[in-house]
N, C-alpha and C positions, 0 to 999 in steps of 0.2 A: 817328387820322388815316388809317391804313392803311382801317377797317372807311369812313368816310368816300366814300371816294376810290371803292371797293366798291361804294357801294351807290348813286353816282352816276353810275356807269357801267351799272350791272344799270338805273335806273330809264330812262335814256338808249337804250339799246338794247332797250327795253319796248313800242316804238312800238304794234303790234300785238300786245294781248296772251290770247290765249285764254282762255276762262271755259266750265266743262260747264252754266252759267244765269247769267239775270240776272232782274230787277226790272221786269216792267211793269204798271205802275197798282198794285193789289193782288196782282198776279198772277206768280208763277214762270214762267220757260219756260226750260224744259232740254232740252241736246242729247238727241233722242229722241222728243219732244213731236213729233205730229200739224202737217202746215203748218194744215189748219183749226184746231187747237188754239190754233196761235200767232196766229193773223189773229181768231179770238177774244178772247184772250186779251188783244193789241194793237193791234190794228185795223190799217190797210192801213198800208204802208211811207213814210217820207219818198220812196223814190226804190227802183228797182230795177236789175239788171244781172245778168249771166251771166260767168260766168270757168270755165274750167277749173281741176278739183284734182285732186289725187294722193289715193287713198283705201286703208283697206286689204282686202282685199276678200278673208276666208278664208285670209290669209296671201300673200296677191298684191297688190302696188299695180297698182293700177290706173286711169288718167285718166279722169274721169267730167265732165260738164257739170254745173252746178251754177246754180242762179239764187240770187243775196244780194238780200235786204231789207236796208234801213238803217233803223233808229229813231234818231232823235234825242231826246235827253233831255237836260232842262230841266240846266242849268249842268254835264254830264257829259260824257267824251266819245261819240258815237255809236254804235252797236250793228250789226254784220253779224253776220246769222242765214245761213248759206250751208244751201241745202234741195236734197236729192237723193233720187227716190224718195219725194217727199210726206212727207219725215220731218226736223226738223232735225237738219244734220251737223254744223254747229261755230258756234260761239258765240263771236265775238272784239270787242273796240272798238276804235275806231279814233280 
């Protein structure tokens, strides 16, 4: 009952949950990956946006501007690729 109660709260507060890759077409794309890499890989985004994030930078947070792509994928939830520096930084779905 206890493990229960656990693990519908952990799934509950899951909303947004990060991934170092996911699944597109045949293709990987991992925090790291080339933004060309990834717009090859997956082609142009459902939708794009900008947000600020907090990054770690040599041991310093530091606030950087960040542009997300969104993929939507077929019965899943959605994909934010967040890319800083022409490189993906974090990989979450939404």
């Amino acid at each position: 009952m206890i493990r229960s109660v656990c693990l519908m709260l952990v799934l509950l507060m899951a909303g947004n949950v990060a991934a170092d890759s996911f699944r597109c077409g045949r293709s990987i794309v991992k925090v790291g990956d080339s933004t060309n890499m990834l717009l090859k890989k997956c082609g142009d985004p459902l939708r794009k946006f900008s947000s600020k994030q907090t990054v770690n930078d040599h041991g310093r947070q530091t606030l950087v501007s960040v542009s997300n792509l969104v993929y939507e994928r077929n019965g899943k939830k959605d994909i934010i690729v967040s890319i800083h520096n022409g490189a993906v930084l974090k990989i979450q779905s939404d």
